[in-house]
MIZA-634490 format. One record per atom (N, C-alpha, C): residue number from 1; atom name; x, y, z. Coordinates in steps of 0.2 Angstrom, whole numbers. Layout:
! MIZA-634490
num; atomo; u; v; w
NUM; CA; X; Y; Z
...
//
This chain:
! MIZA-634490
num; atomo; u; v; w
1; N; 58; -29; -63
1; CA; 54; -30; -57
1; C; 49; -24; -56
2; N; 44; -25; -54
2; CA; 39; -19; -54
2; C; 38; -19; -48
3; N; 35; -11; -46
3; CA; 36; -8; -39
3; C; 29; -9; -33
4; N; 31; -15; -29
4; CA; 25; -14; -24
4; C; 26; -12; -17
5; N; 21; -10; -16
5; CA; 22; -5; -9
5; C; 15; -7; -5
6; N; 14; -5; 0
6; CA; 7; -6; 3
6; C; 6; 1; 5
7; N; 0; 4; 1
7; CA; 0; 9; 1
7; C; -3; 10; 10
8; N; -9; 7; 11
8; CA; -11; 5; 20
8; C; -10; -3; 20
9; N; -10; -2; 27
9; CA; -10; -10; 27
9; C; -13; -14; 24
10; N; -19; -14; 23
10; CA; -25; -18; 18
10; C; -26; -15; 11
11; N; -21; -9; 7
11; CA; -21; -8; 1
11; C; -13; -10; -3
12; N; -14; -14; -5
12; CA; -6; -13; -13
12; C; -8; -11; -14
13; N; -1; -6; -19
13; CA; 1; -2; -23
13; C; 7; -4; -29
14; N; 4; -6; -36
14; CA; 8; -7; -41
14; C; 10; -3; -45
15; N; 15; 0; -45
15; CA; 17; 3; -50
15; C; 19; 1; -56
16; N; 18; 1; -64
16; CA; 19; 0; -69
16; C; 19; 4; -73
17; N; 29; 2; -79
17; CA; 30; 7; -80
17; C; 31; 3; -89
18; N; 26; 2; -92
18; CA; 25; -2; -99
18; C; 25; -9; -95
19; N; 24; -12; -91
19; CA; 25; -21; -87
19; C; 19; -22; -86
20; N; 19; -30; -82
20; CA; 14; -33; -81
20; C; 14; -36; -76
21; N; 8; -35; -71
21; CA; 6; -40; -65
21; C; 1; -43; -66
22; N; 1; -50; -60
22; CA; -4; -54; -59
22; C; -7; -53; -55
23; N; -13; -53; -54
23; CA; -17; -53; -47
23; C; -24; -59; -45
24; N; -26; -60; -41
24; CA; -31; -62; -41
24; C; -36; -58; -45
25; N; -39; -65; -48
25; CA; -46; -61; -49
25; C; -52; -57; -47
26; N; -52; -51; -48
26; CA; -56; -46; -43
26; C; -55; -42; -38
27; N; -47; -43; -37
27; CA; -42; -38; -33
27; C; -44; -32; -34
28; N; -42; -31; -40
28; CA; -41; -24; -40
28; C; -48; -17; -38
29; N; -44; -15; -36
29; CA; -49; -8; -33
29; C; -50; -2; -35
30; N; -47; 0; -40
30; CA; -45; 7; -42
30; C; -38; 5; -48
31; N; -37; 9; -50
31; CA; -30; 11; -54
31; C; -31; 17; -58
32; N; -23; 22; -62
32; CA; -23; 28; -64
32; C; -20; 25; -70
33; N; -20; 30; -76
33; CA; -16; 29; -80
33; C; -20; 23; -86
34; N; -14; 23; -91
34; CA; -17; 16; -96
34; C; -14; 9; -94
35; N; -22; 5; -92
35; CA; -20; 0; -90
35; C; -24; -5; -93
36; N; -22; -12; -95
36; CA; -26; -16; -97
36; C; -27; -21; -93
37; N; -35; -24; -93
37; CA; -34; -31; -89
37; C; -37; -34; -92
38; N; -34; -41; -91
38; CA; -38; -46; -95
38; C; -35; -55; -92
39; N; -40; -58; -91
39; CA; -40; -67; -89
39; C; -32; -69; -90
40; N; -27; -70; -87
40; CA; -24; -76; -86
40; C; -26; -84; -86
41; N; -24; -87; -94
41; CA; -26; -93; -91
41; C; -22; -98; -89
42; N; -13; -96; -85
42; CA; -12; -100; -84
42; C; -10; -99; -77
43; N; -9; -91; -77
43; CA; -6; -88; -69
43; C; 2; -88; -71
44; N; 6; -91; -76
44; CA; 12; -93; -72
44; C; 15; -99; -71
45; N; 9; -104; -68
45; CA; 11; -109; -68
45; C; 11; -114; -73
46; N; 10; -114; -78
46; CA; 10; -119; -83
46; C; 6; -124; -84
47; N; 6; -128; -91
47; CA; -1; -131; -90
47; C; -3; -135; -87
48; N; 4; -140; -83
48; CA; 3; -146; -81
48; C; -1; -144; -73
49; N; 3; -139; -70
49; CA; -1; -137; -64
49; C; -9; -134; -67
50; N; -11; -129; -71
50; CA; -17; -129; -73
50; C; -22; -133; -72
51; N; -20; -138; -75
51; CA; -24; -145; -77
51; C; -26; -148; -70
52; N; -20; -147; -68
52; CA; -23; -153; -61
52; C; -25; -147; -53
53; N; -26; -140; -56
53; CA; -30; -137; -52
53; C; -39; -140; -54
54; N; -39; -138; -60
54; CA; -45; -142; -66
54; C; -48; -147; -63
55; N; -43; -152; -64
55; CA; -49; -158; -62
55; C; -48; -159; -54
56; N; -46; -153; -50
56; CA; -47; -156; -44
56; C; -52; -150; -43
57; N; -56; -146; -47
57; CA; -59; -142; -46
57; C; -57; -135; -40
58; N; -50; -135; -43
58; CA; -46; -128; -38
58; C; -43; -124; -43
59; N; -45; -122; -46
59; CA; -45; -117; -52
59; C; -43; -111; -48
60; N; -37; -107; -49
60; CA; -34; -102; -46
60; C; -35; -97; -50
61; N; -42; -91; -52
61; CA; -43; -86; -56
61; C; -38; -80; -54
62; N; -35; -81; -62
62; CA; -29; -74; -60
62; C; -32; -69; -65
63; N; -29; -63; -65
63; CA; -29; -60; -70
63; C; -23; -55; -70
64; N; -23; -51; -75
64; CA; -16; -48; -78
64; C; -16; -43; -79
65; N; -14; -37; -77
65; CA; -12; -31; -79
65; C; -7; -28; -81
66; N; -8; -24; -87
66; CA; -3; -21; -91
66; C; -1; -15; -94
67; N; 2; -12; -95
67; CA; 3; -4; -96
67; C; 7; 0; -93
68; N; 5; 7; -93
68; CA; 9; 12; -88
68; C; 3; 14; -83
69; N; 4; 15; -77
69; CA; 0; 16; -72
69; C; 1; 16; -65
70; N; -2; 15; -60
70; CA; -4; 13; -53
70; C; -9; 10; -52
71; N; -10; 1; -51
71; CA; -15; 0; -49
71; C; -14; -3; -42
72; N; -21; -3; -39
72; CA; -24; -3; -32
72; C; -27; -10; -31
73; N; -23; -14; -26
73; CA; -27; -22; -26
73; C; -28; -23; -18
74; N; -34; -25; -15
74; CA; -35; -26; -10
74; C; -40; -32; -10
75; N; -41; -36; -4
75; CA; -46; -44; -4
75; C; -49; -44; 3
76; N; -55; -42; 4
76; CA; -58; -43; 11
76; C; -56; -39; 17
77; N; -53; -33; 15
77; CA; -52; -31; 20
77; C; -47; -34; 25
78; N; -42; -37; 20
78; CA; -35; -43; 23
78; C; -32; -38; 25
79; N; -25; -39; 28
79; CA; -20; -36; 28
79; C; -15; -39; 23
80; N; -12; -35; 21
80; CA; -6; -36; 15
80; C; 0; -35; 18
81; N; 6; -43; 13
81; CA; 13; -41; 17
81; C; 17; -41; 11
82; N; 22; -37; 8
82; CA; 25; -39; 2
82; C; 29; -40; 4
83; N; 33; -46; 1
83; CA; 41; -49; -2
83; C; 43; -50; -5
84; N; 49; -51; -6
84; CA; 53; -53; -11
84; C; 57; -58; -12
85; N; 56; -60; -18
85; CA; 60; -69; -20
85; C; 66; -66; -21
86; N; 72; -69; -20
86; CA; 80; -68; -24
86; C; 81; -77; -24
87; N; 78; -79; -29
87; CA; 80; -84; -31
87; C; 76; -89; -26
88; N; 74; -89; -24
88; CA; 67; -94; -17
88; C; 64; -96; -19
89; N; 60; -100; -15
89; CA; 54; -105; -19
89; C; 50; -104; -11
90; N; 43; -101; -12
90; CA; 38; -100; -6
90; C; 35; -104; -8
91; N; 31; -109; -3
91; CA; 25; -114; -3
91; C; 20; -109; 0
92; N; 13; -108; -2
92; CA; 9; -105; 0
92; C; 1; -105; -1
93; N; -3; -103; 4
93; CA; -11; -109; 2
93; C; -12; -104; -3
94; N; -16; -106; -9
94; CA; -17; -102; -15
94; C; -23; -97; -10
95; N; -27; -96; -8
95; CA; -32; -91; -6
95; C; -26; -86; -2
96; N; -20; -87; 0
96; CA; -15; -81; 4
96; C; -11; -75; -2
97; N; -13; -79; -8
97; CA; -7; -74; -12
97; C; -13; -72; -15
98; N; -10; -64; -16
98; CA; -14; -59; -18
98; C; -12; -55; -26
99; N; -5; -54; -27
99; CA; -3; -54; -32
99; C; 5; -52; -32
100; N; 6; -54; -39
100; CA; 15; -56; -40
100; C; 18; -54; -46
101; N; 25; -54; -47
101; CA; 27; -50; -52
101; C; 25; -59; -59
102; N; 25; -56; -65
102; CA; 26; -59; -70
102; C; 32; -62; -70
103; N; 38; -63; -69
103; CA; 45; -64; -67
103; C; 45; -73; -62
104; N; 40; -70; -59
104; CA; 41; -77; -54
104; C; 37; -83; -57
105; N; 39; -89; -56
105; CA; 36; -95; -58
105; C; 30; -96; -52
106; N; 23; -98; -55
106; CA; 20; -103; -48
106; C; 21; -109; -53
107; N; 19; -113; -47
107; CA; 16; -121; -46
107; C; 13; -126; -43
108; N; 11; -130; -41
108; CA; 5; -133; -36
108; C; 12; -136; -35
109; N; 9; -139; -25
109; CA; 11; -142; -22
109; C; 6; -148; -19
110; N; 8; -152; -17
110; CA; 2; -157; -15
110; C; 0; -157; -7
111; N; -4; -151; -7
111; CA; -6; -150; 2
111; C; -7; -158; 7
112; N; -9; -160; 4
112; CA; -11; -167; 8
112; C; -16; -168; 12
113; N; -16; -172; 19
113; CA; -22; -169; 23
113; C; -22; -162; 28
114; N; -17; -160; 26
114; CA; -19; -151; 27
114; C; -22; -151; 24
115; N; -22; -150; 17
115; CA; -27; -145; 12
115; C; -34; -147; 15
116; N; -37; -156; 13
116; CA; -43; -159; 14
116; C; -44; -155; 21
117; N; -40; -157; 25
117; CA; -44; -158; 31
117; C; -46; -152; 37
118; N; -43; -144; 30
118; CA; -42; -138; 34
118; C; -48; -134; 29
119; N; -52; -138; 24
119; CA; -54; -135; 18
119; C; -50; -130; 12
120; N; -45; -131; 13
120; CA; -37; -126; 9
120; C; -39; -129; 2
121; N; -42; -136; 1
121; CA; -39; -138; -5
121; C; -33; -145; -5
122; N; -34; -149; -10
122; CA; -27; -153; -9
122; C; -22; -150; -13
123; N; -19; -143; -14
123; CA; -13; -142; -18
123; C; -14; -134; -16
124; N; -8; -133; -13
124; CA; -5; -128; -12
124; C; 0; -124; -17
125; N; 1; -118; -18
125; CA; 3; -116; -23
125; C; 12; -113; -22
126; N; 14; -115; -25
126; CA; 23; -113; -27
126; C; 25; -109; -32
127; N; 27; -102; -27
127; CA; 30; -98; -30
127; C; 39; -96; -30
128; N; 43; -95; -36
128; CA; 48; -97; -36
128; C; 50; -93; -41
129; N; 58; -90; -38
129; CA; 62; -85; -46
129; C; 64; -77; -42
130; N; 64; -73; -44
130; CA; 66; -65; -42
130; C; 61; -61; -43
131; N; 58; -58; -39
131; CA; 54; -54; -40
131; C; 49; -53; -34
132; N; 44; -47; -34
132; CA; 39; -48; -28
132; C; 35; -52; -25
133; N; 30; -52; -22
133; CA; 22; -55; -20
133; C; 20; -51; -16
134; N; 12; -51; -16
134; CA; 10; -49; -9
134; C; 6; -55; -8
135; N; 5; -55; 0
135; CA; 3; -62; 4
135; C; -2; -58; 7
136; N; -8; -61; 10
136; CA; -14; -60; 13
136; C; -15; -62; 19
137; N; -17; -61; 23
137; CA; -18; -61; 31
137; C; -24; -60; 34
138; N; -30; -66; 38
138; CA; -30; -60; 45
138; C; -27; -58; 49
139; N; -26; -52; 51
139; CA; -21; -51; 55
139; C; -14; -51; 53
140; N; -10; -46; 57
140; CA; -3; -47; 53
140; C; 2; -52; 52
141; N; 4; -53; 46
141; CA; 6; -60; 45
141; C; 14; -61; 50
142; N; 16; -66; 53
142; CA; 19; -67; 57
142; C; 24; -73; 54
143; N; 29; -71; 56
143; CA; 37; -76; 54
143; C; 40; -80; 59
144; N; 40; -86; 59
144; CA; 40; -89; 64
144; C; 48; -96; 59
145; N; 52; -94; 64
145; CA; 59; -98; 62
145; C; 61; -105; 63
146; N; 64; -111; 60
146; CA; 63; -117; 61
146; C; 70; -118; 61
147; N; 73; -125; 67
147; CA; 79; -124; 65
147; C; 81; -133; 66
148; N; 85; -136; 64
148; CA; 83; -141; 67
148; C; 83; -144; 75
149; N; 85; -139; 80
149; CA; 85; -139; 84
149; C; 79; -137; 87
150; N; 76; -133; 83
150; CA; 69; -132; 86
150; C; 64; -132; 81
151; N; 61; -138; 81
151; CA; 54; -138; 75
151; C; 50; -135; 78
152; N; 42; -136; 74
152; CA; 39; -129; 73
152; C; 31; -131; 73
153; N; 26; -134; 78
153; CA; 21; -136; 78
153; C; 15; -130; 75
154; N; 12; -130; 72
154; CA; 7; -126; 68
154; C; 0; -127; 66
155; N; -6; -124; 69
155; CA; -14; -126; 68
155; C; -13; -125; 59
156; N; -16; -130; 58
156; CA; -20; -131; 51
156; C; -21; -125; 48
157; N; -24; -124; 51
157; CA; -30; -117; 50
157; C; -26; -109; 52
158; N; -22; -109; 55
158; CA; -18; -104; 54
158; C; -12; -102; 49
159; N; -10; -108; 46
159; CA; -4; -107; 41
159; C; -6; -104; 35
160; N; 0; -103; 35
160; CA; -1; -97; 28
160; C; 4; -99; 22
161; N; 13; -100; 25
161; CA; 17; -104; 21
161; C; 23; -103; 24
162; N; 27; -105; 19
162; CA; 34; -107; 21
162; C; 39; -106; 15
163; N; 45; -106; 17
163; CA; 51; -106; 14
163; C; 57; -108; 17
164; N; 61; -110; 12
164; CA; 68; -115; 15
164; C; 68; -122; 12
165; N; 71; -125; 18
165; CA; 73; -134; 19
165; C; 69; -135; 23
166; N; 63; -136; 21
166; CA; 60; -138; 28
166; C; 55; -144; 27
167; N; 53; -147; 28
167; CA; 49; -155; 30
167; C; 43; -153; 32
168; N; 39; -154; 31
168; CA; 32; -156; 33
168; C; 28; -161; 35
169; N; 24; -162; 42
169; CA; 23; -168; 40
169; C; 16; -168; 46
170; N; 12; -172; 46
170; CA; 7; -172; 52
170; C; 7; -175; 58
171; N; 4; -172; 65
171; CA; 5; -175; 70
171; C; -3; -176; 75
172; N; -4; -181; 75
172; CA; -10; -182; 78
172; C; -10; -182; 86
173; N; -13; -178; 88
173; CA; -12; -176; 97
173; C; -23; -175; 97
174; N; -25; -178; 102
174; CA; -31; -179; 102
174; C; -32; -175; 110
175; N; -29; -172; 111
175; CA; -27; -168; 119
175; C; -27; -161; 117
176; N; -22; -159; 113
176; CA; -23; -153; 112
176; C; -27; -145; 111
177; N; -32; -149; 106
177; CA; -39; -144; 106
177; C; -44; -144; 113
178; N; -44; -152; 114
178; CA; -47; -153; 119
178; C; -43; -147; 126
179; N; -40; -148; 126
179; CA; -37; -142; 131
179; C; -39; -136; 132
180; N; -40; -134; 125
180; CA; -43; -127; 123
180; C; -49; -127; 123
181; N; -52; -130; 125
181; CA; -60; -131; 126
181; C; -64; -131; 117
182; N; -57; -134; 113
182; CA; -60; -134; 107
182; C; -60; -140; 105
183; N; -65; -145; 105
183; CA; -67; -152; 104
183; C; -70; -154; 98
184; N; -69; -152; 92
184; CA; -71; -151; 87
184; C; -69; -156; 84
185; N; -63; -160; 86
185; CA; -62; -166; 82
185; C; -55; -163; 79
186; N; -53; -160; 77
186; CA; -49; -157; 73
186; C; -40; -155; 77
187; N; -39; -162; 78
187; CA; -33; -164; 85
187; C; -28; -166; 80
188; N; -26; -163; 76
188; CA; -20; -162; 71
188; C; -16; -157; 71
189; N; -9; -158; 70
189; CA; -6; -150; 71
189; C; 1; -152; 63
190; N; 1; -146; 61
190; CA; 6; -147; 56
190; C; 11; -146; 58
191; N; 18; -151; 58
191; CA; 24; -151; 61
191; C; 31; -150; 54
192; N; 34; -145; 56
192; CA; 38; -143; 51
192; C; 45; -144; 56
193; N; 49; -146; 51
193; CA; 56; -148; 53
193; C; 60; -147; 47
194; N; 69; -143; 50
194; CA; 73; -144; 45
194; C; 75; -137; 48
195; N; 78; -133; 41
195; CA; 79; -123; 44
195; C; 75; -119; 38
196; N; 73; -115; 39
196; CA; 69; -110; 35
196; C; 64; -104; 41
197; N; 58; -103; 38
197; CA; 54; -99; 39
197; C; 46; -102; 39
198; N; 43; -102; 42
198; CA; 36; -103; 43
198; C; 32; -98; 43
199; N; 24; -95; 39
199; CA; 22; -88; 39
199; C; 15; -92; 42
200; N; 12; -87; 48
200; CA; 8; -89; 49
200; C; 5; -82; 50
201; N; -4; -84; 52
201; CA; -9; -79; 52
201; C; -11; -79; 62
202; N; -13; -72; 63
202; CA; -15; -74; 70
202; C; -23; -73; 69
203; N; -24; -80; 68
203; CA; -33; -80; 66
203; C; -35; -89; 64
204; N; -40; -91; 64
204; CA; -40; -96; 59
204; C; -45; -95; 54
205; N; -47; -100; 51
205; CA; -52; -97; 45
205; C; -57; -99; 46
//
């Protein structure tokens, strides 16, 4: 498992000692040392997920680092959060994950009318196995508990991901935004039910 850290909160830090990480493409910011980069064409996820990023025109550009070194990955001036998989499966919007150890599995998931209706994309990505990630943010990324005694209503546009047993499913409330004086049409709320973890962002896009 290779070493991540947040050097500041908007900088990783990857250590590599003869390994390899994935990152999005054009992460990176700096690094020391011998390091090679070069195109991912799978990410991880395998061909079948590949393909049907392809022809839905949601190509996930990764790329891969390798050697001995420390490399520097930052995106937009996001905040960054690392974690760690022990055996998990994160659902997460492909534009939130920043980069991950080669160890873990991705794979699409079928966002639904989240994806369409938040512009996210119809397929979400699944990351899965031992090892780190970091996740992308505006603003600090937030953990938010589902239990079945308490579900977990969530703007489209704020989520980030999840993990656990948990259900998703959509809920139309035509009051809501309007209450917020945001009348935009956009009167859906993402309802997650079951026990796990919800990650949201305090921002929308």
């Amino acid at each position: 498992m290779t070493s991540f850290r947040t050097n500041t909160d908007r900088l990783l830090e990857v250590r590599l000692q003869d390994e390899k990480v994935l990152a999005i493409a054009g992460a990176m910011v700096a690094y020391t040392g011998a390091i090679k980069f070069e195109k991912s064409l799978l990410g991880g996820e395998g061909l079948f997920g590949a393909l049907k990023r392809k022809v839905t025109n949601e190509g996930m550009q990764v790329m891969q680092a390798s050697g001995t070194g420390t490399v520097f990955f930052a995106q937009n001036a996001a905040e960054i959060t690392v974690m760690a998989l022990a055996g998990e499966k994160l659902t997460i919007e492909s534009s939130s994950l920043l980069a991950y150890d080669t160890s873990l599995k991705t794979g699409t998931s079928f966002a639904g009318l989240r994806g369409a209706s938040s512009g996210q994309g119809l397929f979400s990505t699944t990351v899965e196995g031992n090892g780190n990630l970091a996740v992308i943010s505006r603003g600090n990324l937030i953990m938010l508990e589902v239990t079945p005694a308490h579900p977990l209503r969530v703007d489209p546009d704020a989520f980030v991901g999840f993990k656990g047993d948990i259900r998703q499913e959509f809920v139309f409330d035509v009051n809501w935004r309007t209450m917020i004086g945001q009348s935009s049409g956009e009167s859906y709320q993402h309802k997650f039910t079951g026990q796990g973890v919800v990650f949201i962002q305090p921002a929308e896009r």
